[in-house]
N, C-alpha and C positions, 0 to 999 in steps of 0.2 A: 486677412486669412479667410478663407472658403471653410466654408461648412456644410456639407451634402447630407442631407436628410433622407432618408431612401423614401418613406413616407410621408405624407404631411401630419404632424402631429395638433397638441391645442396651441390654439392662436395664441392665446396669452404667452405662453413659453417661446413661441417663433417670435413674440416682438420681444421679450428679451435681450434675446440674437441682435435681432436687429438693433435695436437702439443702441448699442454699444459696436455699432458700425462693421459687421463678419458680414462677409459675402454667403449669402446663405441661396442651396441652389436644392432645391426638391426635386427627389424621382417620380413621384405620380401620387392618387391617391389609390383607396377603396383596397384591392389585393395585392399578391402577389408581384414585385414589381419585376418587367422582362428585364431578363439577363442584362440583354444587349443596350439597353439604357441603361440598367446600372451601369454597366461596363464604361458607357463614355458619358455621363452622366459625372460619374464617382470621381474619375480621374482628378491628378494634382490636387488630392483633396488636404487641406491639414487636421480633419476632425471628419469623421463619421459617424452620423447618428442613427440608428438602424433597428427596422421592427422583426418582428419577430414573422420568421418566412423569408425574409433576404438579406442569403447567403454571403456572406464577407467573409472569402476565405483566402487562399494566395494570391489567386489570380487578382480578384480586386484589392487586395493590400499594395500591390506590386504596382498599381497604376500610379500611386501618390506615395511617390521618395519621401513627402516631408510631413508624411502621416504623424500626427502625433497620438491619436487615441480613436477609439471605436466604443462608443457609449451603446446602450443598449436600452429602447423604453421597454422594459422589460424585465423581469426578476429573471426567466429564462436566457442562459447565455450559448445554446448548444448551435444556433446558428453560426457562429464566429469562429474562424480559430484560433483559439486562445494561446496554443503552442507557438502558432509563428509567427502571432501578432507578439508575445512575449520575445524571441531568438529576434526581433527587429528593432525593440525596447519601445515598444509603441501599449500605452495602456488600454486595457481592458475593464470597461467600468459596467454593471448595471443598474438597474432599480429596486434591489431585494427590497421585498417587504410592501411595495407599494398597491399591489394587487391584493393584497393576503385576506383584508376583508372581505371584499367582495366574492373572489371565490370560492371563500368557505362557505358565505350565503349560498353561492349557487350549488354547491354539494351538499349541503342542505335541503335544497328547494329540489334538488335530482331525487336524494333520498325519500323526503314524503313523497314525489310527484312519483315514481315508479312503486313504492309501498301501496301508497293509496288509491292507486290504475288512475292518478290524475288526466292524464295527455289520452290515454286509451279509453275513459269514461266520454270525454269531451267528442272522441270521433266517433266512438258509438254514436254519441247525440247528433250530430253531423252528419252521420249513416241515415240517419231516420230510423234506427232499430229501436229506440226507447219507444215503450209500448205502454209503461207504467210499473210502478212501484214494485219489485220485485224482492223477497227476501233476501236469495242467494246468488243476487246482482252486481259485481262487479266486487268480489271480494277481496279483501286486500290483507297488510299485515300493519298491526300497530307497532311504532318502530320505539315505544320508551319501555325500558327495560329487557330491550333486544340489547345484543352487543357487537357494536361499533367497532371494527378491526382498521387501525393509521397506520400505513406504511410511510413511515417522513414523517417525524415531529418538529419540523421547520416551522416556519412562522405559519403559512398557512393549514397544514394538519394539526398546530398548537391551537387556531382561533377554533379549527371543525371541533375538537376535542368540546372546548370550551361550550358549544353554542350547543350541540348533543346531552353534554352533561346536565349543562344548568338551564340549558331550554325544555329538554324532554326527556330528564331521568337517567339515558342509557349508557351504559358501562363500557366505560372505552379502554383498551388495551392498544398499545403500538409498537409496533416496530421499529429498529431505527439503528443505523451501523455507529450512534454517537447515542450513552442514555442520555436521558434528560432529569435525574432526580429530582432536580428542583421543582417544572411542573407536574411530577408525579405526586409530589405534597401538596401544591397548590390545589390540584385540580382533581387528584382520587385518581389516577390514571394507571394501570397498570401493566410495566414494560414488558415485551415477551423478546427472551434474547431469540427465537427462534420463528422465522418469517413462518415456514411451514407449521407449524405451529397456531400460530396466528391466523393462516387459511383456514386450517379446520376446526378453528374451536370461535369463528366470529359470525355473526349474521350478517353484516353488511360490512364490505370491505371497501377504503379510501386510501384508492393511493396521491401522496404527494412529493417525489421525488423529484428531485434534478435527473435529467440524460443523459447517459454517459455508457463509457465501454461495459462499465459495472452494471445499468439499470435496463440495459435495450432487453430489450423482452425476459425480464425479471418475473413478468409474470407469462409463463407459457403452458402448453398443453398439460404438463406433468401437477404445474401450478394448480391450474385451472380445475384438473378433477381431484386435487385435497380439499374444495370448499364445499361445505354442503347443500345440498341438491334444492335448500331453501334459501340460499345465500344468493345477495346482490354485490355486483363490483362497480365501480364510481371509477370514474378517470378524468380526473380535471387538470394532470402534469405535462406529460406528454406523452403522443402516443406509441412511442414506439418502446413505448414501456413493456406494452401487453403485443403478444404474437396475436394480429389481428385476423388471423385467418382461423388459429386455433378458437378464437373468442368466436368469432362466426361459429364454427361447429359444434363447440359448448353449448350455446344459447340453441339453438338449430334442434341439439338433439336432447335442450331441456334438462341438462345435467346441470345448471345451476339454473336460478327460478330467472334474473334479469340481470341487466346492465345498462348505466345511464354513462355516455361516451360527449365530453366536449373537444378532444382533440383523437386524431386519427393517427396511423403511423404512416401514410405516404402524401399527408394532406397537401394538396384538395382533394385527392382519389381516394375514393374509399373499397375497403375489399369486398368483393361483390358477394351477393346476399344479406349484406349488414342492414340495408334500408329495408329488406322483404320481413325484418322479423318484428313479429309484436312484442315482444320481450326485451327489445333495447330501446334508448332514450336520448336523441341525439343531436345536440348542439353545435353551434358553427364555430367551434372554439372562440367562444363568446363569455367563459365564466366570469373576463378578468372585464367584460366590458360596462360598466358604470361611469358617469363622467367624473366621480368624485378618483376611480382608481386610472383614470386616464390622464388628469391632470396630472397625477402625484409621479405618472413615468413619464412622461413627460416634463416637468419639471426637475427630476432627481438627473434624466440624461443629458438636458440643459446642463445645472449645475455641473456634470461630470465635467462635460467642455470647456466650460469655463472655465478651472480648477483647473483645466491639464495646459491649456493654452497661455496660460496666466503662470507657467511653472512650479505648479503645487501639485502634489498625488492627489488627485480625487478620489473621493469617496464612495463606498462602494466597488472599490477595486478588486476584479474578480480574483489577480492573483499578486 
C-alpha cells in the first residue's frame, strides 16, 4: 500500500511506516508544498498524510480511487475536505490535543513579551538608542490580576487558562458555543455566554478556535472596536479567524494598545502594513513548534494510518 506524505515529518514515525513494509513516498520538505507535485506526487495513493498548508481537497482526493484515509499531523483539520472526503467513505483523522502544550506556552510567552515591550526593548538595544537607565523607559503593563478573555475552551485555551491562573494570579473568563462547568470549578474560571461581552470587559484577549464557516473573521472591525483602547489580542488558531486588514487599521490607529499574531489569514502573504507596525508581535506560525509537540502529530497521524489500513476506525476521527 502507498502512503504519501505531503511533508517530511519525525523520523522515528517514518520508520514505523516503513518497518512494516508501506510504500512510503514524500512531497518535499520545509513549506508549502507546489500544487503540481502534490498533484502527481499524491496520486493512487491509499493513505494520506498531510501538514498543515496542503491542501487535500477534491481535486486531490479524486487522483487515488482507493484512498482510504487523510490523517492530519495536526489538531487543525481546515485544510482537508472533510465533506467529500466523508460522501467518498474515506476517513478523516487528526492529532487533537497534541500541540495544546506547547501553544499555550507560546501565548503565554506573546502575552508577557508584548505586556513587557520584550521583542521592542531588545530592538531599541539593537538600534543603539539605549543611552542609560531611564525612569519612564520602556513602559509596560503588569499582566497578574489583569483579565484574561478565552475564546475556545478546547484543550489548548483550557491549558492557557491554567498557566495564567496559577502561574500569575489573573482572572480568566471564556467564551465558548459548549460551557465547560467542570473546568470552571476546577480552575475558578468564569464563563461569559456572550463573546461581545467578553471583548469589552477583558484586558487581554486569546483566541483558540477551530475554522470554519462559523469562525472566519469572528473577530472583525465591529469586534475589534468593543475591546478596550488598553486591550491585547493573541492569535495562535488561525488566521482567518481575525479580518486582517481590519486588525492592520485598529493597531494603525491605536484603538487597541497591541497584538501578538502566529498565524495570518492568507499565509505566507501578509496584509500590507502589518510588519510596519510596532504594536504587533509576529510569529511564523511556529507556536505549535517544539520537538516534544512534533513528535506527538506525528506519531497520532502515523497511528491514524495504521488503524484505517488495518480495518479499524482510528482515532481521532474528525467525523
Amino acid at each position: 500500500m502507498k502512503i504519501f506524505i505531503t511533508r517530511k515529518i519525525i523520523e522515528s514515525s517514518l520508520k514505523t511506516l516503513i518497518d512494516l513494509g508501506y510504500e512510503i513516498v514524500i512531497g518535499g520538505e520545509g513549506s508549502i508544498l507546489d500544487r503540481n507535485i502534490l498533484k502527481e506526487k499524491s496520486a493512487n495513493s491509499d493513505a494520506i498524510i498531510t501538514v498543515v498548508g496542503d491542501r487535500i481537497d477534491q481535486e486531490i482526493i479524486d487522483l487515488s480511487p482507493n484512498l482510504k484515509v487523510i490523517a492530519c499531523a495536526s489538531a487543525g483539520f481546515d485544510h482537508v475536505d472533510v465533506n467529500y472526503a466523508k460522501s467518498k467513505g474515506i476517513f478523516v483523522c487528526n492529532a487533537s490535543g497534541s500541540n495544546a502544550l506547547c501553544v499555550a506556552e507560546h501565548t503565554m510567552a506573546f502575552i508577557l513579551n508584548i505586556c513587557h515591550r520584550i521583542t521592542e526593548s531588545d530592538q531599541f538595544i539593537r538600534d543603539s538608542k539605549y543611552t542609560g537607565f531611564d525612569f519612564q523607559l520602556m513602559l509596560g503593563d503588569e499582566i497578574s490580576n489583569n483579565t484574561l478573555g478565552i475564546v475556545g475552551l478546547g484543550a489548548i485555551g483550557s491549558l492557557t487558562a491554567k498557566m495564567a491562573i496559577n502561574g500569575f494570579g489573573m482572572k480568566v473568563k471564556y467564551y465558548d458555543i459548549v460551557r465547560r462547568e467542570d473546568w470552571e470549578k476546577e480552575c475558578n474560571i468564569e464563563f461569559d455566554p456572550s463573546l461581545d461581552n467578553l471583548l469589552k470587559t477583558s484586558d487581554i484577549i486569546s483566541l483558540h478556535v477551530p475554522l470554519n464557516e462559523a469562525t472566519k473573521h469572528l473577530i472583525n472591525a465591529d469586534k475589534l472596536a468593543m475591546m478596550k483602547p488598553t486591550a491585547y489580542l493573541i492569535n495562535t488558531c488561525r488566521g482567518a479567524v481575525i479580518d486582517e486588514i481590519a486588525l492592520v487599521n485598529v493597531l494603525k490607529n491605536k484603538i487597541i494598545r497591541g497584538a501578538c499574531l502566529d498565524v495570518f489569514e492568507n499565509e505566507p502573504n501578509l496584509t500590507p502594513g502589518l510588519t510596519e507596525l510596532q504594536n504587533v508581535i509576529l510569529t511564523p506560525h511556529t507556536a505549535a513548534a517544539s520537538m516534544e509537540a512534533r513528535v506527538k502529530m506525528s506519531d497520532m497521524a502515523v497511528n491514524g494510518v495504521i488503524q484505517s489500513l488495518s480495518g479499524q476506525k482510528p482515532d481521532n476521527l474528525v467525523y
